[in-house]
FILO-441452 format. One record per atom (N, C-alpha, C, CB): chain; atom name; z, y, x. Coordinates in nm, 2 decimals. Atoms other than C-alpha are relative to their C-alpha. Glycine has a CB too. Layout:
# FILO-441452
["A" "CA" [Z Y X]]
...
# end
This chain:
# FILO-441452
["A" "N" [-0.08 0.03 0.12]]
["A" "CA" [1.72 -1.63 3.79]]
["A" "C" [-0.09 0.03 -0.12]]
["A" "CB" [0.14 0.07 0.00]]
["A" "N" [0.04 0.01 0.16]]
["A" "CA" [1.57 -1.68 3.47]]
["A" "C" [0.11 0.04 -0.08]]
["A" "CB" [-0.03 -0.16 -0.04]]
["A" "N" [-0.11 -0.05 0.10]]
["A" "CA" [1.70 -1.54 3.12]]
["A" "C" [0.06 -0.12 -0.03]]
["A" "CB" [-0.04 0.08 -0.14]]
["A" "N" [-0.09 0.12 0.01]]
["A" "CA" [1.84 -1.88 3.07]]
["A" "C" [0.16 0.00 0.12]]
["A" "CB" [-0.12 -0.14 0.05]]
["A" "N" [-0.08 0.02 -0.10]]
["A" "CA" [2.02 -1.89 3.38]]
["A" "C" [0.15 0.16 -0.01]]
["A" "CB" [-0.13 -0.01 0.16]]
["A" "N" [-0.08 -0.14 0.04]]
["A" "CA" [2.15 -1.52 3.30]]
["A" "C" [0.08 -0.01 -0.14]]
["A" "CB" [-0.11 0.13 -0.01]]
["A" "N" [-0.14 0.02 0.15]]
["A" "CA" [2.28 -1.65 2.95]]
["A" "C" [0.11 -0.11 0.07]]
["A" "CB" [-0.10 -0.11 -0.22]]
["A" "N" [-0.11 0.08 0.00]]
["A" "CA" [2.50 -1.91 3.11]]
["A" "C" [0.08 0.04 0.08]]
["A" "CB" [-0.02 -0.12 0.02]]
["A" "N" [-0.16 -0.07 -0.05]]
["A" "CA" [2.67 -1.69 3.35]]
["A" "C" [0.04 0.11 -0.01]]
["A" "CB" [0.03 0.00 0.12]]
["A" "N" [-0.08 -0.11 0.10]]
["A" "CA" [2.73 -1.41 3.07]]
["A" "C" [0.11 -0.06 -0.07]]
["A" "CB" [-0.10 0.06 -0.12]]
["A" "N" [-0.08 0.07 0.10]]
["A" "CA" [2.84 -1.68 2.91]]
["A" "C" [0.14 -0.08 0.08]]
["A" "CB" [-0.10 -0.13 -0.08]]
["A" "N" [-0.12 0.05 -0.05]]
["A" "CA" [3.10 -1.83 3.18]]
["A" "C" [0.07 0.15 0.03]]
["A" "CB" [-0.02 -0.12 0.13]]
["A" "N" [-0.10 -0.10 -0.02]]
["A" "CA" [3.20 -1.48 3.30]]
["A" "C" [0.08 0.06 -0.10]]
["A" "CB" [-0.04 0.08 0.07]]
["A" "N" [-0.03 -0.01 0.09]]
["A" "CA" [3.26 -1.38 2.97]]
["A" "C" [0.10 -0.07 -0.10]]
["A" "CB" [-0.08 0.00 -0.01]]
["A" "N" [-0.10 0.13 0.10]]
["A" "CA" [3.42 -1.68 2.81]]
["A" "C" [-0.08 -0.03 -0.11]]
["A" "CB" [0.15 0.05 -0.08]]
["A" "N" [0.10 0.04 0.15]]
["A" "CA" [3.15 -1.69 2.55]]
["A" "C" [-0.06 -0.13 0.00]]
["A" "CB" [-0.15 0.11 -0.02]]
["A" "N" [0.07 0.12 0.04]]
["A" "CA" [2.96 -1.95 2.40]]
["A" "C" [-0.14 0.05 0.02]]
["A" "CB" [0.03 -0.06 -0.14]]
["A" "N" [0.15 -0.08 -0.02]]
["A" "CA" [2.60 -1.93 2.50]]
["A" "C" [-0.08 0.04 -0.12]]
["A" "CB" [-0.11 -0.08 0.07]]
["A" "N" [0.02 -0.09 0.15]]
["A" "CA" [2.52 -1.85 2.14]]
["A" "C" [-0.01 0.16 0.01]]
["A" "CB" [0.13 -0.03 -0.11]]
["A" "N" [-0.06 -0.14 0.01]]
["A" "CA" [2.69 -1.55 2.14]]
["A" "C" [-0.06 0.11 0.15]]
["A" "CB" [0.19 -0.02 -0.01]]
["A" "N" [0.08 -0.07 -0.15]]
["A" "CA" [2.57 -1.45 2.53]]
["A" "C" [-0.12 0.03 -0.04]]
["A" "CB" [-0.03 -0.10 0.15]]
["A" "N" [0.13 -0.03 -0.01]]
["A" "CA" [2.24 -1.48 2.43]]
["A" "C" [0.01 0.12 -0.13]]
["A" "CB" [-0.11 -0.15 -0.02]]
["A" "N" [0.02 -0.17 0.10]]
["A" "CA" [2.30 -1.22 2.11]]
["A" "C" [0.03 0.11 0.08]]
["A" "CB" [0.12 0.03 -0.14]]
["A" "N" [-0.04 -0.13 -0.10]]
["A" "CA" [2.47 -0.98 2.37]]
["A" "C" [-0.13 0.02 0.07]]
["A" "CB" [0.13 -0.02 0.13]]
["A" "N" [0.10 -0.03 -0.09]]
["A" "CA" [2.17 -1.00 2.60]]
["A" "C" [-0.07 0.03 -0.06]]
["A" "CB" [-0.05 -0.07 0.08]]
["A" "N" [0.09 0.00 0.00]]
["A" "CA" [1.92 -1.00 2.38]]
["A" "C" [0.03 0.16 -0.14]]
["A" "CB" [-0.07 -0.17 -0.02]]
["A" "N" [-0.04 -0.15 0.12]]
["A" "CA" [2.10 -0.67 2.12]]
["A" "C" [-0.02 0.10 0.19]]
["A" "CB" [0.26 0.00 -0.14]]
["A" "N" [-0.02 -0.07 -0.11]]
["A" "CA" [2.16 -0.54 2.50]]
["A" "C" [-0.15 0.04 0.04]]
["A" "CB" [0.07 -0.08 0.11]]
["A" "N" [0.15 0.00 -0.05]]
["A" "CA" [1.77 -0.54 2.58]]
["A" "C" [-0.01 0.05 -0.08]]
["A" "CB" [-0.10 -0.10 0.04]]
["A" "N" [0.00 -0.11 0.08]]
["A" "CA" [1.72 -0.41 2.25]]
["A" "C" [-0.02 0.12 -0.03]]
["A" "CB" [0.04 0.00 -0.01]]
["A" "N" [-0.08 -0.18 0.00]]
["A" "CA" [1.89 -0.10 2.25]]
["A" "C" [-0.07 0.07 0.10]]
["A" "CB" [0.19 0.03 0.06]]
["A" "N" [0.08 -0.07 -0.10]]
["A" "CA" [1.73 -0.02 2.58]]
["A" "C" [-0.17 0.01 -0.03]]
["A" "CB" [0.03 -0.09 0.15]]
["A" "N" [0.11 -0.01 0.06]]
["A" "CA" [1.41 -0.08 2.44]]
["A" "C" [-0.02 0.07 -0.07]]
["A" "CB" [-0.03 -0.08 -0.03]]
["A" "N" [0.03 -0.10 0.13]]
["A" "CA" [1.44 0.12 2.13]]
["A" "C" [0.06 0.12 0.07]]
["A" "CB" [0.07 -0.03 -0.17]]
["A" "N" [-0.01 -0.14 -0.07]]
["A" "CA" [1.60 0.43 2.36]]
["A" "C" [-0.12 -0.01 0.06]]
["A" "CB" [0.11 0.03 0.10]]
["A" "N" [0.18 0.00 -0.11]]
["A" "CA" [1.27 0.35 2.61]]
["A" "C" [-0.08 0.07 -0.11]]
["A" "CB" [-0.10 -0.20 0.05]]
["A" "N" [0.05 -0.05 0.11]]
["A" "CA" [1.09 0.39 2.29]]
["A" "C" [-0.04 0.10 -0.04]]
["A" "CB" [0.05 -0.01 -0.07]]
["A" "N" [-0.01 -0.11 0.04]]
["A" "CA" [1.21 0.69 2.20]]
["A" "C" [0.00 0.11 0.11]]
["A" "CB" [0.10 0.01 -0.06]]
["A" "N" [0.04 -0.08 -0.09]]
["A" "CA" [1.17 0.88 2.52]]
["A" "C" [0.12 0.01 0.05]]
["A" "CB" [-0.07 0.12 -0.04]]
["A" "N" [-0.12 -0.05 -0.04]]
["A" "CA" [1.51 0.85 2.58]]
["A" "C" [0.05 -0.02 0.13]]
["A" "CB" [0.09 -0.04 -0.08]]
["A" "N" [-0.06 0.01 -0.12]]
["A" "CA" [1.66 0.80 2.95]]
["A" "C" [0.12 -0.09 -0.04]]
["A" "CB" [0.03 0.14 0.08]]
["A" "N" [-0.03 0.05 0.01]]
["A" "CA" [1.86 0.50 2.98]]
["A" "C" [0.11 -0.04 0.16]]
["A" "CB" [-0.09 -0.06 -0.07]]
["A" "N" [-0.08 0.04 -0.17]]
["A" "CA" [2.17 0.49 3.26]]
["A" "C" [0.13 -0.09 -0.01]]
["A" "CB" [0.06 0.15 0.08]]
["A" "N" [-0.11 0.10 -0.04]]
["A" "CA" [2.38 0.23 3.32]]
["A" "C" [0.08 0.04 0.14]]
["A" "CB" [-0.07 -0.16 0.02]]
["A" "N" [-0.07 -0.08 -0.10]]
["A" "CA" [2.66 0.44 3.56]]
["A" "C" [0.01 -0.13 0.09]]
["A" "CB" [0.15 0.10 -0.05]]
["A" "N" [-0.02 0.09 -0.09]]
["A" "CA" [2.68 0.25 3.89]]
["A" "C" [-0.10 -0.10 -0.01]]
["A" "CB" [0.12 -0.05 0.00]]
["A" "N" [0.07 0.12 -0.07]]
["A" "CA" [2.42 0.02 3.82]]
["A" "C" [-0.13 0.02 0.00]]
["A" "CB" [0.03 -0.12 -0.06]]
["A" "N" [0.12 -0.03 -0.02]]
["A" "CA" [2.06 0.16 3.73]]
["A" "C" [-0.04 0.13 -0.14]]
["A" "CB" [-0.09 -0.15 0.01]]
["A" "N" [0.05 -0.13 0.11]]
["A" "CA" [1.86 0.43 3.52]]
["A" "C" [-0.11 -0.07 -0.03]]
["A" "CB" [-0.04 0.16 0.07]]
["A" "N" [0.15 0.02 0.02]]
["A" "CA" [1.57 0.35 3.31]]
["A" "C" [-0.05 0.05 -0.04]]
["A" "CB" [-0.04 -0.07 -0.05]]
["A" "N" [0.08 -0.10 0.09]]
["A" "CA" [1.28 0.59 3.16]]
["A" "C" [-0.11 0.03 0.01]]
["A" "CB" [0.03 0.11 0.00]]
["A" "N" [0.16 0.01 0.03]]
["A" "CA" [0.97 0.65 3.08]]
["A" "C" [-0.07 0.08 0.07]]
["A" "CB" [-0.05 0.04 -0.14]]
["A" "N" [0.07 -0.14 -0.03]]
["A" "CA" [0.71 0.88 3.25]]
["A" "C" [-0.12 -0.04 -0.01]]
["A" "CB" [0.02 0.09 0.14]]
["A" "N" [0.14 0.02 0.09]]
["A" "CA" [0.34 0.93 3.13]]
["A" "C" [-0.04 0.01 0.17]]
["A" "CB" [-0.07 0.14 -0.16]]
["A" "N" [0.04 0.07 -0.14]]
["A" "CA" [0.09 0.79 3.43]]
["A" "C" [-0.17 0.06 -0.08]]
["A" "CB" [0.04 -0.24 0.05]]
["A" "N" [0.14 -0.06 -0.01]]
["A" "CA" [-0.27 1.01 3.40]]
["A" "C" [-0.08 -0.06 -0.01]]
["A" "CB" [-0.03 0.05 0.10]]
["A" "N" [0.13 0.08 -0.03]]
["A" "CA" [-0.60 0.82 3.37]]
["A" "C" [-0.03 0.04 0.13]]
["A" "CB" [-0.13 0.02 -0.10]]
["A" "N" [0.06 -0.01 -0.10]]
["A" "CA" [-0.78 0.77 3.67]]
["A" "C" [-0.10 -0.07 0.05]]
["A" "CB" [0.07 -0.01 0.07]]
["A" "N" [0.06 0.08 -0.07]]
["A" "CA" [-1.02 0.62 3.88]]
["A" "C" [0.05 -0.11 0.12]]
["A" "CB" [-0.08 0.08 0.03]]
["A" "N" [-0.01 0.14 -0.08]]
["A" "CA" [-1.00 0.27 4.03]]
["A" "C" [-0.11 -0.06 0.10]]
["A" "CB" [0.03 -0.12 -0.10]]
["A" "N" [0.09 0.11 -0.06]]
["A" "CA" [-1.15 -0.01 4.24]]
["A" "C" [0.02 -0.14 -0.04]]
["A" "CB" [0.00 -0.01 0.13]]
["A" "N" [-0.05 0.13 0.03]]
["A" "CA" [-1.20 -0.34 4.12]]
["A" "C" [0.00 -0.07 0.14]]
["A" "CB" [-0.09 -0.08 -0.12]]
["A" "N" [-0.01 0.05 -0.18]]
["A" "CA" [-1.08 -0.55 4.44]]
["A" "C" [-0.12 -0.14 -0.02]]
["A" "CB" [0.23 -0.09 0.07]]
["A" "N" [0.09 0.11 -0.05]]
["A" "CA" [-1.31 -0.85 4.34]]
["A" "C" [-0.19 0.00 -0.04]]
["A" "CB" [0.08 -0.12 -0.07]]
["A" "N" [0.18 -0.09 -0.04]]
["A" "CA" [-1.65 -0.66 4.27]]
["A" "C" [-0.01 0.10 0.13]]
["A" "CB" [-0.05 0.13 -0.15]]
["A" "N" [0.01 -0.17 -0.08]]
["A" "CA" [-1.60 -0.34 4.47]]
["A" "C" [-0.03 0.14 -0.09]]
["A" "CB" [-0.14 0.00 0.11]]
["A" "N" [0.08 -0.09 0.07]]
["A" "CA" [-1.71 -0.15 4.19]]
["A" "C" [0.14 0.08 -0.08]]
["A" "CB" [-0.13 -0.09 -0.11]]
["A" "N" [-0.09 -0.08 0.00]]
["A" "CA" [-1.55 0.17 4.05]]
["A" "C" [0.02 -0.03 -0.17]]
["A" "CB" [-0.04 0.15 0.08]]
["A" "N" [0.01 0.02 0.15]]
["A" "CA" [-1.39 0.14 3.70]]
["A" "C" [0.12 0.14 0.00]]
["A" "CB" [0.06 -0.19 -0.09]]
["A" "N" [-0.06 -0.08 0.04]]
["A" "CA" [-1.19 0.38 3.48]]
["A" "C" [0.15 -0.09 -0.04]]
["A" "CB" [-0.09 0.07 -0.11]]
["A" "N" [-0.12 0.02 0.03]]
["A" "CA" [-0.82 0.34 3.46]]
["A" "C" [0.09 0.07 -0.11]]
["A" "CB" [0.04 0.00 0.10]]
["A" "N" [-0.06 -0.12 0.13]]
["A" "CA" [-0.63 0.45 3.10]]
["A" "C" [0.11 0.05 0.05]]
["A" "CB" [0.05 -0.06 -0.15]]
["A" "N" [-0.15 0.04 0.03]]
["A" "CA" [-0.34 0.62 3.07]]
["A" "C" [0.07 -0.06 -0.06]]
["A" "CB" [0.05 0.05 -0.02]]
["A" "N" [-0.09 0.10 0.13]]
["A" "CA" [-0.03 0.50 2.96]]
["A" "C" [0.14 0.09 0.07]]
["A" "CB" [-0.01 -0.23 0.02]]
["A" "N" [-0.12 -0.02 0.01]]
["A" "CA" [0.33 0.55 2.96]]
["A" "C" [0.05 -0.14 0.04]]
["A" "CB" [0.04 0.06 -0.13]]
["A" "N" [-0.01 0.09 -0.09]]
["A" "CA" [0.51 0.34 3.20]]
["A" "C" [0.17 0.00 0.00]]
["A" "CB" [-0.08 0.04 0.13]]
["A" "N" [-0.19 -0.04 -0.01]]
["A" "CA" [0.91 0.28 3.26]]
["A" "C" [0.03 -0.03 0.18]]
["A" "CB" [0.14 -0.16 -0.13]]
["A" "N" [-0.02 -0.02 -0.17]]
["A" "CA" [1.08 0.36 3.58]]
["A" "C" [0.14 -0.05 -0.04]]
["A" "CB" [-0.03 0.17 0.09]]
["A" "N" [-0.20 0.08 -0.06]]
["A" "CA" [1.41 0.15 3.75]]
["A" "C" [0.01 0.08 0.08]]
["A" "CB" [0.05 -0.18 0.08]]
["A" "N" [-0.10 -0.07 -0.13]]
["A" "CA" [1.64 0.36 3.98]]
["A" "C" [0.10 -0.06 0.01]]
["A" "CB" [0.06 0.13 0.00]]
["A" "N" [-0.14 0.06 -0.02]]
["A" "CA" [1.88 0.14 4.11]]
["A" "C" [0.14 0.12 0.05]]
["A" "CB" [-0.02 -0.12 0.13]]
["A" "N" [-0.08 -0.13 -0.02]]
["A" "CA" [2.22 0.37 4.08]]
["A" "C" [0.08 -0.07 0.15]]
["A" "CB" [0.13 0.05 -0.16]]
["A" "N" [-0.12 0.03 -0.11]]
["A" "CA" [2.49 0.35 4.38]]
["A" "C" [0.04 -0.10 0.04]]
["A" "CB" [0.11 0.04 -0.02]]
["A" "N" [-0.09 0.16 -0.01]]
["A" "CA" [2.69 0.05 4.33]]
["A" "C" [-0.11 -0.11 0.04]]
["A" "CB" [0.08 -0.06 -0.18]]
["A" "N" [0.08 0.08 0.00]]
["A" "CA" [2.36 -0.18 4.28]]
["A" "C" [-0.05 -0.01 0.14]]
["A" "CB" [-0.08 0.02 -0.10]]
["A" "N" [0.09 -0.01 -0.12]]
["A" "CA" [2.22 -0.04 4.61]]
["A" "C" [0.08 -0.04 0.11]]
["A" "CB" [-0.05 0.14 0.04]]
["A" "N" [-0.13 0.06 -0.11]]
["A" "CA" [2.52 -0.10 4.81]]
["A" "C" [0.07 -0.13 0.01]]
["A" "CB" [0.12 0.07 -0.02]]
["A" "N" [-0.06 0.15 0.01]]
["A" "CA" [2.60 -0.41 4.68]]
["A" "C" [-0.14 -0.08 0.06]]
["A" "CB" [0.06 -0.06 -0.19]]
["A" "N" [0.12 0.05 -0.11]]
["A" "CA" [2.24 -0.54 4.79]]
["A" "C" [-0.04 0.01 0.14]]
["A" "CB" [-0.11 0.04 -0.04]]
["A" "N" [0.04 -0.04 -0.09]]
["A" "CA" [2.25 -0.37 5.11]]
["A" "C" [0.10 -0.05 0.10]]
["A" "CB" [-0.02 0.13 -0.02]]
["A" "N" [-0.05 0.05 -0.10]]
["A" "CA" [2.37 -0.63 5.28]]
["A" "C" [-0.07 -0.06 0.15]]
["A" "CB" [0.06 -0.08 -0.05]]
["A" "N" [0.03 0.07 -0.14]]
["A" "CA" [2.31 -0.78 5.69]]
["A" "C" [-0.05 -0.13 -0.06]]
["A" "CB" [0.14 -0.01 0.11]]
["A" "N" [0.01 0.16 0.01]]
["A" "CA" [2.29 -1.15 5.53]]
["A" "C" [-0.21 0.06 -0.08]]
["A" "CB" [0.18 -0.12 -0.16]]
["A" "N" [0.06 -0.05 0.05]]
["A" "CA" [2.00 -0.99 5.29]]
["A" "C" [-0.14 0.07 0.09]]
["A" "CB" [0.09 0.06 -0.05]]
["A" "N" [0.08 -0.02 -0.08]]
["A" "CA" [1.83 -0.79 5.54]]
["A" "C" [-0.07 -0.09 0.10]]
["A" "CB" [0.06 0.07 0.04]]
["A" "N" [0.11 0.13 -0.07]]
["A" "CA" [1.75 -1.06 5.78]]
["A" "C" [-0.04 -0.07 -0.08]]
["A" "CB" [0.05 -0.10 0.09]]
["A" "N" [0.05 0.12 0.10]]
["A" "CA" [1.64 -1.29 5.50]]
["A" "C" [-0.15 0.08 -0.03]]
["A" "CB" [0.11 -0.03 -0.17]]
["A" "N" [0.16 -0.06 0.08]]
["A" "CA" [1.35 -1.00 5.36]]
["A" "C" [-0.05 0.07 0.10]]
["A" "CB" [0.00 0.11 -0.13]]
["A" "N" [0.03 -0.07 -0.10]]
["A" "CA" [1.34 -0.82 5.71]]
["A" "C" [-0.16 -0.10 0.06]]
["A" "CB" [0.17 0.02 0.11]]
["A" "N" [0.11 0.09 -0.01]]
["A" "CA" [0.95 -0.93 5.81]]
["A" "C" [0.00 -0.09 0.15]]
["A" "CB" [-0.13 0.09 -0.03]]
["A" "N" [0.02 0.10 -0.08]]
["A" "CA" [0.86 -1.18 6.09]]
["A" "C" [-0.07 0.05 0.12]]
["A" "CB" [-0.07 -0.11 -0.06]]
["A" "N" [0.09 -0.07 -0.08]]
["A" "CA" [0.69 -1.03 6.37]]
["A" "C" [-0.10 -0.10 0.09]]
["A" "CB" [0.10 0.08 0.09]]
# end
């Protein structure tokens, strides 16, 4: 699903006009962005957590030389899907579909 596809069924479950879906989505991303921003932890109860944690420089490999390079840090954001999200994905139909091929 594309953000397209996600404004039109904000916008039917909603009753909105896709005008208005797409301001919800796009003030909704927003907000989470400017808390991200700010260092802030971002939890949507039942459905996921979002937040920042700083990621160390390091040493790498480039996979198409072999050769060793330097990797920066940075500050990175982390998803935790909460309860509900996990349980609602954690279905049998689901599993055999991504479960691998042997």
């Amino acid at each position: 699903m594309n953000k397209g596809e996600l404004i039109d069924k904000i916008a039917n479950k909603a009753c909105l006009k896709k005008a208005d879906a797409s301001a919800a989505l796009d003030a909704t991303l927003d907000a989470i962005k400017d808390a991200l921003k700010e260092g802030e932890k971002v939890t949507l109860v039942g459905f996921c957590t979002f937040a920042t944690s700083y990621r160390a420089a390091k040493k790498g490999v480039n996979p198409s030389t072999g050769k060793q390079i330097q990797i920066k840090d940075k500050v990175t954001v982390k998803f935790k899907p909460g309860k509900v999200l996990s349980e609602t994905v954690n279905t049998d139909k689901l599993k055999k579909q991504l479960k691998p091929k042997k």
